[in-house]
C-alpha positions in Angstrom: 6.9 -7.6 -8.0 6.6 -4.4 -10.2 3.5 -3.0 -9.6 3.8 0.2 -11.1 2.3 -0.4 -14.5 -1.1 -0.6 -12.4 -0.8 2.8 -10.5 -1.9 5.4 -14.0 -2.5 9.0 -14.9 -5.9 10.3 -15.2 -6.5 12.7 -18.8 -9.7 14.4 -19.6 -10.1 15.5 -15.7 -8.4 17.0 -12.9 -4.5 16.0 -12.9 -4.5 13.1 -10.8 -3.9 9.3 -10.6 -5.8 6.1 -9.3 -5.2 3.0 -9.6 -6.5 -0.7 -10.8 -7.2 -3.1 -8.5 -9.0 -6.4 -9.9 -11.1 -5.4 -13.2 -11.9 -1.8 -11.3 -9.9 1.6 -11.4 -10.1 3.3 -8.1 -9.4 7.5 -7.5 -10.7 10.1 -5.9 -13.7 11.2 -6.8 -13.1 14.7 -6.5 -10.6 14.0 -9.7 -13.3 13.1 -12.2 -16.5 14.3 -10.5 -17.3 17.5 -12.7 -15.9 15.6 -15.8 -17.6 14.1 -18.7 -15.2 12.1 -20.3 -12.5 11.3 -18.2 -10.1 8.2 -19.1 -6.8 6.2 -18.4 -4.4 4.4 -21.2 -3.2 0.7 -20.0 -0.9 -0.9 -22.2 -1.8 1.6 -25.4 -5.1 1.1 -24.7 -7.6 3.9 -23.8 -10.1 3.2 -21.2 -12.8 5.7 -20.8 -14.1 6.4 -17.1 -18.3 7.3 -18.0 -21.5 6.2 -16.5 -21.3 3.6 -18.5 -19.0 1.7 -16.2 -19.4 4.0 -13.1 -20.0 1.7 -10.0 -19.1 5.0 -7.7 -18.5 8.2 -7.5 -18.8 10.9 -5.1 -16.4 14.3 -4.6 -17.6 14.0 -0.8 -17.7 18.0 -1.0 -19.3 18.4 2.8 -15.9 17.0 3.6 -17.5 14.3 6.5 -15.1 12.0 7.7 -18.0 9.3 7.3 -18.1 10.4 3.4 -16.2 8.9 0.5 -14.5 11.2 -1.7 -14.0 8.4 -4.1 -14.9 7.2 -7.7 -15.0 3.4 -8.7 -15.1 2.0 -12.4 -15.6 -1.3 -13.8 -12.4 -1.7 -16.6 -13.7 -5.0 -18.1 -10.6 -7.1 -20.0 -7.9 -6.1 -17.4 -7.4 -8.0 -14.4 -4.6 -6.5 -11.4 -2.7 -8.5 -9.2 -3.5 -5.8 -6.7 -6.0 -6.2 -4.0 -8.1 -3.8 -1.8 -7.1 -4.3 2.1 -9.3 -5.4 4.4 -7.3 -4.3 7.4 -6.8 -0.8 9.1 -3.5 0.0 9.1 -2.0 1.2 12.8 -0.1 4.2 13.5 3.2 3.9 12.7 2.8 1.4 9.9 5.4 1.4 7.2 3.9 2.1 4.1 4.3 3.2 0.1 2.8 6.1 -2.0 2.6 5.3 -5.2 1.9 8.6 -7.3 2.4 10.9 -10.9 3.4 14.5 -10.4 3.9 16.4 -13.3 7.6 18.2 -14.4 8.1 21.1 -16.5 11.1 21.2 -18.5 12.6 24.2 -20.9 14.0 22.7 -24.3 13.7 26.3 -25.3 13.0 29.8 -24.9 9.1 30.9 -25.6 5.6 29.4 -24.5 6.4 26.3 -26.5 9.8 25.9 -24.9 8.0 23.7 -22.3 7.8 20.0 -22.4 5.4 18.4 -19.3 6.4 14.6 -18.3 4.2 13.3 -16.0 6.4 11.0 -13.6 5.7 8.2 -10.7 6.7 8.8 -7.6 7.1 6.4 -4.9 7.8 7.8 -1.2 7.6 5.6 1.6 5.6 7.3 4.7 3.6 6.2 8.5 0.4 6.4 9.8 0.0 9.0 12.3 -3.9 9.4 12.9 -7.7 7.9 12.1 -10.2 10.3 11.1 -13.7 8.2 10.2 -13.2 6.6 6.8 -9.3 8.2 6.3 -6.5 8.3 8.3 -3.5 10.5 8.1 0.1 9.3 6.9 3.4 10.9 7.1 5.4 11.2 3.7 8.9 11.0 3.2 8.5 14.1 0.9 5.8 15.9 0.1 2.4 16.1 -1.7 0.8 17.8 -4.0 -2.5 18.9 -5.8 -2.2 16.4 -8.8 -1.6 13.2 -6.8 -5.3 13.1 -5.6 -6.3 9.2 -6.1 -3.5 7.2 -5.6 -2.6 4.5 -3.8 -1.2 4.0 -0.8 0.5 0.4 -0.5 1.5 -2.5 1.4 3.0 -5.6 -0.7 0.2 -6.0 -3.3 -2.4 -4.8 -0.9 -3.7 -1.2 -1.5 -4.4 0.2 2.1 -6.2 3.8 0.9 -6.6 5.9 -1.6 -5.0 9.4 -1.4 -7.6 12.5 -0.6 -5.4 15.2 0.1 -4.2 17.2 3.6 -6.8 17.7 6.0 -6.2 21.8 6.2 -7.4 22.3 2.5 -3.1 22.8 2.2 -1.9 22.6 -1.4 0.6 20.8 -0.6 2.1 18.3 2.1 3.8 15.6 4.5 1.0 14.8 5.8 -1.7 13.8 4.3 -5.1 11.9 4.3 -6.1 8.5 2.7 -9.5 7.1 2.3 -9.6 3.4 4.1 -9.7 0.1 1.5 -11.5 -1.2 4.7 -14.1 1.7 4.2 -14.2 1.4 0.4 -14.5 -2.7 0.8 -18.1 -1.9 2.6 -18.9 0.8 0.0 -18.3 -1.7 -2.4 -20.7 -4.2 -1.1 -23.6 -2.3 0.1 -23.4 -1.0 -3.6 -23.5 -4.9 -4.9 -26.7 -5.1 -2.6 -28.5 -2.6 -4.3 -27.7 -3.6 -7.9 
C-alpha cells in the first residue's frame, strides 16, 4: 500500500515534514516549537497545528538522549492506516525514510526566475546505533535540514521520527530518529495526566 499521502509538508514553521499516524500528526518538535500557527493540508484541507490540539510538544534543546524533541497533534476527522511501533528496531534493520526536501528550479533569469517544489523522498537505510530515546540509521543518500520530523518506516508501522545527525551536521547519512517505542510511553503517561 501507498502510504505517502500520510507522510506531509509542514507551512507556517520551520521546513520540515511529520507525519499522521491514527487521528494524530507526529514531527519534531524542534519544527514548530517557536511557531504560532503552524499547519499541514490533507486532501485540500488545511489543518492548523495550535494549542488547541497540541497533545506534545517539546524542541528537547538540552539535547538529552532521555528528551523528546517531538511535537504531537490531535487532527480530529482523519484516520491513518499507519501505526506507531512498539518494537526497537535492531542494528542492521532494513528500513524506509519517508521525507520532503525542497528543489529550486530557474524558469527564468531574475529573483522571480525561481520556482520551489517541495518533493518526497524515499531512501531506504540501517540502524547502526541506540542512543536513549533515538537511535542512529544509515541512509542510502543523504539528509538534510528540512527533513526534521519524518518518518522512518517499516510496512505500515512508523519506527521513529527523524531528529537530525548527532554532530549538529547540516547534513547527512547518518542520522538520528526518535524511538515510536519511546513516543508510545510519552503518549500514555500524557493520557494519565489528562
Amino acid at each position: 500500500m501507498d502510504y505517502s499521502k500520510y507522510i506531509l509538508p509542514i507551512n507556517g514553521a520551520l521546513e520540515g515534514t511529520g507525519v499522521l499516524v491514527g487521528n494524530m500528526f507526529i514531527t519534531a518538535g524542534h519544527v514548530v516549537a517557536d511557531y504560532a500557527k503552524p499547519f499541514v493540508v490533507f486532501s485540500g484541507t488545511t489543518y492548523n497545528l495550535t494549542s488547541d490540539n497540541k497533545i506534545f510538544v517539546d524542541d528537547n534543546a538540552s539535547k538529552s538522549w532521555e528528551g523528546f524533541d517531538l511535537a504531537l497533534f490531535r487532527i480530529e476527522g482523519i484516520e491513518s492506516p499507519l501505526e506507531l511501533a512498539s518494537f526497537i528496531p535492531i542494528n542492521n534493520s532494513e528500513l524506509t525514510s519517508m521525507s520532503y526536501h525542497t528543489v529550486i528550479s530557474r524558469t527564468s533569469e531574475g529573483i522571480f526566475g525561481a520556482q520551489e517544489n517541495r518533493i518526497l523522498e524515499n531512501l531506504k537505510g540501517k540502524i547502526v546505533g541506540h542512543y536513549g530515546n533515538y537511535f542512529e540509521c544509515l541512509i542510502d543518500g543523504e539528509l538534510s535540514m528540512g527533513r526534521s520530523g519524518s518518518p522512518l518506516l517499516y510496512g505500515k508501522k512508523v519506527v521513529g521520527i527523524l531528529y537530525g545527525d548527532k554532530d549538529g551536521k547540516k547534513s547527512s547519512d547518518k542520522v538520528l530518529f526518535l524511538s515510536s517505542n519511546a513516543i508510545i510511553s510519552l503518549i500514555e503517561k500524557v493520557s494519565n495526566n489528562l
